[in-house]
PLY file of the C-alpha trace (Angstrom):
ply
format ascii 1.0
element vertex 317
property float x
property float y
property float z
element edge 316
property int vertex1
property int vertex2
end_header
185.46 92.85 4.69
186.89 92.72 1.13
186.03 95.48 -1.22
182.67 94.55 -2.79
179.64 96.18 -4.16
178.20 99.29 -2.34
175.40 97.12 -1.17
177.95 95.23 0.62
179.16 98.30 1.90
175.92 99.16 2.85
174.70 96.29 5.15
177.87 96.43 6.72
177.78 100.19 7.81
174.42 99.67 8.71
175.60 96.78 11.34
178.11 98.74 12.52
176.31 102.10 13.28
173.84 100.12 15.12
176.98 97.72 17.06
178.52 101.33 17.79
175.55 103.55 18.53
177.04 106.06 15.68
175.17 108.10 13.56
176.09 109.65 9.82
175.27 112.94 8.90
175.93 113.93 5.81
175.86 117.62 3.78
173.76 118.11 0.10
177.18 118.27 -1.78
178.11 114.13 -1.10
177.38 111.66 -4.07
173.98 110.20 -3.94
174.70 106.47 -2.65
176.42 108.22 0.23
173.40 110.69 1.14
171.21 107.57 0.78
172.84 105.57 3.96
172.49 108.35 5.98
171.09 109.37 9.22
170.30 112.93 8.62
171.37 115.31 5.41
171.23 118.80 5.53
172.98 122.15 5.05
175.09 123.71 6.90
172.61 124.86 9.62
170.84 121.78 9.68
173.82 119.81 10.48
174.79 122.10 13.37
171.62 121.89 14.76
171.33 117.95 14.67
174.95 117.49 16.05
173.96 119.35 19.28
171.16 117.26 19.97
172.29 113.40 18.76
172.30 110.92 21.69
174.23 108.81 19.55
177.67 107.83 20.84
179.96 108.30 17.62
179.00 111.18 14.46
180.60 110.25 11.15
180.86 113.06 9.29
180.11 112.77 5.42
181.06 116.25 4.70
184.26 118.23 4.90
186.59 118.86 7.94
184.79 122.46 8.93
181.34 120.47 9.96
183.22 117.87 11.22
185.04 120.57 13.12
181.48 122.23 14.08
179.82 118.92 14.92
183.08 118.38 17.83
182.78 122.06 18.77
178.60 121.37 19.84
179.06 118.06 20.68
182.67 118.06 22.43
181.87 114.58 24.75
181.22 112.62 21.44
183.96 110.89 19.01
183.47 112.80 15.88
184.74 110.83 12.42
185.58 112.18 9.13
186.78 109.66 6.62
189.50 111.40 5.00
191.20 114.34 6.51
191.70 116.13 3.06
188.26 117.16 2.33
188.87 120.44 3.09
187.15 123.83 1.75
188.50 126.26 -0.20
186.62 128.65 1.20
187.67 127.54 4.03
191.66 128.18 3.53
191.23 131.76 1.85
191.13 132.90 5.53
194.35 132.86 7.04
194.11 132.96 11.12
196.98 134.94 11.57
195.73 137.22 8.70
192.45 137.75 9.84
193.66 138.35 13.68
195.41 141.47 11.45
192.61 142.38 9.89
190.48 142.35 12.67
193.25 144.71 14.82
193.17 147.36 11.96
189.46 147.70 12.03
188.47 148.21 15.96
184.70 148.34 16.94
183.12 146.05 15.05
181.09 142.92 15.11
182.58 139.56 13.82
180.33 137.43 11.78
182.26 135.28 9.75
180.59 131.91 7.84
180.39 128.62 9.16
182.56 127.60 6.06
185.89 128.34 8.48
188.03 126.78 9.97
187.96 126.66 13.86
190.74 129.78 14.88
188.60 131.40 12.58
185.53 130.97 14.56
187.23 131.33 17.97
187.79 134.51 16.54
184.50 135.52 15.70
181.31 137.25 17.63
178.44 134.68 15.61
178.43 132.02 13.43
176.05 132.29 10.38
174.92 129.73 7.64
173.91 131.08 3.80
170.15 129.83 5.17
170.27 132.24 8.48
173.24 134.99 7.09
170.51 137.81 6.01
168.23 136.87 9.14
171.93 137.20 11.41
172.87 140.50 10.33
169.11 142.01 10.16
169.29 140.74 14.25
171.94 143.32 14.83
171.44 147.22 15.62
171.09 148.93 13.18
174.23 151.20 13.57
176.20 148.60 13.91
179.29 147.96 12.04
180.35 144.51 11.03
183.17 142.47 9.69
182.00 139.56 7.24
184.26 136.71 6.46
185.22 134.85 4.78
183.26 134.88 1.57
182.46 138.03 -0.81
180.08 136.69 -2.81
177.68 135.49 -0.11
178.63 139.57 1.75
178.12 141.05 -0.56
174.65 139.37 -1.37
173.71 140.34 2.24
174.90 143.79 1.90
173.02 144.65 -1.10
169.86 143.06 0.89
170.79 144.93 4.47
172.35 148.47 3.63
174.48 147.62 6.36
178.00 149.18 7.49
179.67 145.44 6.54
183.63 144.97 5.96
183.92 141.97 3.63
186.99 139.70 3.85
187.87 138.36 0.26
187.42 134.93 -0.03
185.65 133.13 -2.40
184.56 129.60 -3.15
186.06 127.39 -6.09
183.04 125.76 -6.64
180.51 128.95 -6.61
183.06 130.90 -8.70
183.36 128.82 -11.28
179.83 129.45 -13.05
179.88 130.32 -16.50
177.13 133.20 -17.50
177.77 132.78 -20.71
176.61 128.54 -20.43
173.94 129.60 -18.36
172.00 131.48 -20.44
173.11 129.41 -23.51
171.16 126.72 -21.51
167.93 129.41 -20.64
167.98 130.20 -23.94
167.26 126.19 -24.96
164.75 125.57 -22.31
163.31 129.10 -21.76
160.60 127.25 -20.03
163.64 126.29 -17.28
164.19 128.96 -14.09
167.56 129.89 -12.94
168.29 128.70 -9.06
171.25 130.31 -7.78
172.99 130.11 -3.68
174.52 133.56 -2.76
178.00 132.24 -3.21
177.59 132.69 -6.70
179.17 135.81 -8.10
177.09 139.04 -8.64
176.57 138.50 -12.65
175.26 135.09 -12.28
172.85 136.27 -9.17
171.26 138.95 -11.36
170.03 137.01 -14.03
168.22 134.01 -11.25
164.61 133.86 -10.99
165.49 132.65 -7.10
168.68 132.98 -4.93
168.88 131.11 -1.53
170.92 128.63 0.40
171.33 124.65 -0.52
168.45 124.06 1.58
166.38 127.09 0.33
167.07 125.76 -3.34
165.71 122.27 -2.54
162.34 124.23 -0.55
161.85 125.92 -3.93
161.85 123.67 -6.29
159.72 121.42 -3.79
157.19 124.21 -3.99
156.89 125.67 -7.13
154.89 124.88 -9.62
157.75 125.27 -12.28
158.70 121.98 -13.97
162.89 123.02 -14.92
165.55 123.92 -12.98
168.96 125.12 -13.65
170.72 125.16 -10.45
173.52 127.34 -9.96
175.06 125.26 -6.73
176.87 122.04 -6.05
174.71 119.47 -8.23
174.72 117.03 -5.17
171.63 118.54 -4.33
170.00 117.55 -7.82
169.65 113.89 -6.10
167.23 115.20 -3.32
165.35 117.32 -5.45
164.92 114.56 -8.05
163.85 111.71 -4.95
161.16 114.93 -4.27
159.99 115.99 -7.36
161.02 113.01 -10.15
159.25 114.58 -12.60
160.38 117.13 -12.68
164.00 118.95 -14.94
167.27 119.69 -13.10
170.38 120.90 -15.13
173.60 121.37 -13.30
174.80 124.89 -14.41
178.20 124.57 -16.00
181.62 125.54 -15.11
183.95 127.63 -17.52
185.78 125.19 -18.02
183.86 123.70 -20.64
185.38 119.99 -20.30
183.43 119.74 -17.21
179.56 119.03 -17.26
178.66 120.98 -13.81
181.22 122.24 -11.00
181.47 120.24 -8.41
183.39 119.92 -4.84
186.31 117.62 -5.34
186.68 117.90 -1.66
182.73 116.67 -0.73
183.62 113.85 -3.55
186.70 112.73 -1.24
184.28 111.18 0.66
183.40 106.94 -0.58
181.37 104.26 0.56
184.50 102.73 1.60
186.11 104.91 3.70
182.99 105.09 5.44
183.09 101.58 6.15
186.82 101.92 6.86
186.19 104.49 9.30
183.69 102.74 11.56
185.57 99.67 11.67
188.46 101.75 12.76
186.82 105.00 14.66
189.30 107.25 12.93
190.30 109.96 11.70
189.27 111.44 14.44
188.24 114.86 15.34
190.38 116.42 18.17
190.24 119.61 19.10
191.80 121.42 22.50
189.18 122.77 25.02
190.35 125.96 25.06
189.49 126.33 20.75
186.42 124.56 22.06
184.97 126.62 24.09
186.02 129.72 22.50
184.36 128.48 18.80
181.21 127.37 20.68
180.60 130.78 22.11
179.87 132.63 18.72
177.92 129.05 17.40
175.56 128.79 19.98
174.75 133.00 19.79
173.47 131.37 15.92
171.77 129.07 16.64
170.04 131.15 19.41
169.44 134.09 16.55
167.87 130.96 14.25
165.82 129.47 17.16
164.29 133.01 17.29
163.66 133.67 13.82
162.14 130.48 13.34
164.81 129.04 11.20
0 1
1 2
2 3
3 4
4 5
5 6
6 7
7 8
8 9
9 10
10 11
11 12
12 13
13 14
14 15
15 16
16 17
17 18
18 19
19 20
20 21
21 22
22 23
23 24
24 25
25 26
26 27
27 28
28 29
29 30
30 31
31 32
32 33
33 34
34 35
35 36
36 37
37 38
38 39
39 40
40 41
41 42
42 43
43 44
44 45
45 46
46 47
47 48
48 49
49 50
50 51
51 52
52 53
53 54
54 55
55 56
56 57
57 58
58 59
59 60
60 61
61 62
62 63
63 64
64 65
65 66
66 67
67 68
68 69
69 70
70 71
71 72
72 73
73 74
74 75
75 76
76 77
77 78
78 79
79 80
80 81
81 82
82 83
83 84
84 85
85 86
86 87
87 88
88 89
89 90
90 91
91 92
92 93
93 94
94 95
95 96
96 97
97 98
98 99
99 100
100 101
101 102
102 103
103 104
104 105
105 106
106 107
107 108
108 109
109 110
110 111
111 112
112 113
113 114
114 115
115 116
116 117
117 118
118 119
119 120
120 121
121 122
122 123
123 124
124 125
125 126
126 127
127 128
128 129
129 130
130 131
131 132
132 133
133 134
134 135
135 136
136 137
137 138
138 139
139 140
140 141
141 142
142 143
143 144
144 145
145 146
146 147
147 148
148 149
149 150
150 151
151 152
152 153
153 154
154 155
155 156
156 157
157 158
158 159
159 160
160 161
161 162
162 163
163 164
164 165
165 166
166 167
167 168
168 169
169 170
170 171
171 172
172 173
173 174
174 175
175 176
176 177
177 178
178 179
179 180
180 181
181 182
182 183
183 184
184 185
185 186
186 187
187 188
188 189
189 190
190 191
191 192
192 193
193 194
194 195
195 196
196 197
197 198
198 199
199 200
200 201
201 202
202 203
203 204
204 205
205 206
206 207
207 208
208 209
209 210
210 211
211 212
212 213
213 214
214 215
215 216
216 217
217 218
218 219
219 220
220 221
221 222
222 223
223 224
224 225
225 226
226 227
227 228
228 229
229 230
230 231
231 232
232 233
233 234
234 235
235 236
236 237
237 238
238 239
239 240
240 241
241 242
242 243
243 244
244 245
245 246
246 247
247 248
248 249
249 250
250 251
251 252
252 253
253 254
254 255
255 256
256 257
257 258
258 259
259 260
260 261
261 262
262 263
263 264
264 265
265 266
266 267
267 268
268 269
269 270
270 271
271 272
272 273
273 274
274 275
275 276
276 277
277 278
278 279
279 280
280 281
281 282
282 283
283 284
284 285
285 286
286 287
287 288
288 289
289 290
290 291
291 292
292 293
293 294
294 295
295 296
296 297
297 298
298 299
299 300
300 301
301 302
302 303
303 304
304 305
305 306
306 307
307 308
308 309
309 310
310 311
311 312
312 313
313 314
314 315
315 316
C-alpha cells in the first residue's frame, strides 16, 4: 500500500490482524489514533496480564521494547512485534546488568523487586516483578522484616518507602519523562484554575508528589478522574493518557503539566511517540521486528513475573 491517510492505514491493519490472527496492544503513553485501532490499552500490569492469556497468533506491541520484551517472556510460543526497535525507556537503560549483578553481590540477603520498566537481564535477575499499580500492594505482601532491593526507579521507591516503613535499598534511576515536571509551572497553572486538582504517578519526584491532591499509577489516574466528581485535572504523567480520560469524561478539563523546559507544552515519551500508524502497518505486512529472546532469559524473567501477577491475582488487582 502507498502511504495514505491514517484511515487508509486503518482498514488495512484491520484486514491484516484479522488475515493473521494478531492482536495490538497498546500502553496509555501512544498517540491517540494509535490507541484507537487497538485491541486492548492498558498500563503496565494490564498489558502483562492480557499477553498471558491472548489466543491470538501474533501480539504487536504499540509500546516500548520492555513490554514487548514482557509480552515474549509470558507468551514465549507467540511471534511478538514491535514496530521500531528504538523505543526504548530511559528508565529502562539507567540499570546496567552488569552493574546491578554488583550491586546485588555487595548487599547479600535481600529480596529483589525491581520494576517492570527493565530490561530482561534485569528481570532474570530479580525475585518479583511489580507495576506502579501493584508496587505498594508487592512490597506490603512481604514479611515484615524483610529487607529489599528496589530498582530501578527512585522516585516510584521512594514513594513506596515513605508508604511501607520498609528496610528498602533503592537503585538510582529515574525516568526522563517523570523528572522533567516543573513545580514552579504547576502551581503557576493551580494558581489560574484553583478549581483544577493536581494528578500525579509516583515517578514524579518528591516536590511535585507533595503538593497532588491524588498520586497513583497511569491506570489509577484515569480510575480517578473517571470517579470524581471534580471537573479539572492537571496531570502530572505522560499526557497520552489525557485521550482516554477525555473519550470518558468529555466534559470534563485536562492540562498536561509542563516540563522545565518551557519550549515544550507537556513532557512527553519520545520513545512511546516512535511508534506510527505506518510502521504498524509496515510491521504486519512484514511480521518484524521481531521479539527474540533465548529460553534460558525466558524462563529465568518469567519466574519473578508470574510470582506478580500471582501477588495481584490475590490482592484483587
Amino acid at each position: 500500500m502507498e502511504q495514505g491517510l491514517s484511515t487508509d492505514y486503518i482498514s488495512e491493519i484491520k484486514r491484516l490482524k484479522e488475515e493473521k490472527n494478531a492482536v495490538i496492544l497498546a500502553h496509555y503513553y501512544q498517540t491517540g489514533d494509535i490507541q484507537d485501532i487497538a485491541d486492548f490499552i492498558g498500563d503496565s500490569l494490564a498489558l502483562s496480564q492480557k499477553a498471558a492469556v491472548t489466543d491470538a497468533d501474533i501480539i504487536l506491541f504499540a509500546g516500548v521494547k520492555f513490554m514487548a520484551e514482557t509480552a515474549k517472556i509470558l507468551a514465549p510460543e507467540k511471534k511478538v512485534l514491535l514496530p521500531d526497535m528504538n523505543a526504548g525507556c530511559s528508565l529502562a537503560d539507567s540499570c546496567d546488568p552488569v552493574e546491578f549483578k554488583k550491586f546485588i553481590e555487595a548487599n547479600p540477603g535481600r529480596t529483589i523487586v525491581t520494576y517492570v520498566n527493565t530490561n530482561t537481564d534485569i528481570k532474570a535477575l530479580s525475585d518479583i516483578i511489580c507495576t506502579s499499580s501493584n508496587a505498594l500492594q508487592i512490597i506490603e505482601s512481604l514479611p515484615p522484616g524483610e529487607k529489599v532491593i528496589f530498582a530501578p526507579d527512585r522516585n516510584l521507591g521512594n514513594y513506596i518507602q515513605s508508604r511501607t516503613e520498609r528496610d528498602m535499598l533503592i537503585w538510582n534511576g529515574t525516568c526522563h519523562v517523570h523528572e522533567e515536571f516543573s513545580l514552579e509551572a504547576i502551581l503557576d497553572i493551580r494558581k489560574r484554575n484553583p478549581e483544577a486538582k493536581i494528578i500525579v504517578h509516583p515517578e514524579c519526584e518528591l516536590p511535585v508528589r507533595m503538593v497532588a491532591d491524588f498520586i497513583g499509577s497511569t491506570s489509577a489516574l484515569l480510575n480517578f478522574t473517571r470517579k470524581d466528581e471534580g471537573k479539572s485535572y492537571i496531570v502530572a504523567t505522560e499526557p497520552g493518557i489525557i485521550h482516554q480520560m477525555k473519550r470518558e469524561n468529555p466534559d470534563k478539563t485536562y492540562i498536561p503539566a509542563p516540563p522545565r523546559d518551557s519550549t515544550c507544552g507537556c513532557s512527553e515519551c519520545n520513545f512511546m511517540k516512535l511508534i506510527t500508524m505506518e510502521k504498524i502497518y509496515n510491521c504486519l505486512v512484514n511480521e518484524k521486528p521481531e521479539i527474540i529472546i533465548s529460553d534460558e532469559i525466558l524462563d529465568e524473567a518469567r519466574k519473578p513475573i508470574l510470582r506478580m501477577l500471582e501477588i495481584s491475582k490475590k490482592a484483587g488487582l
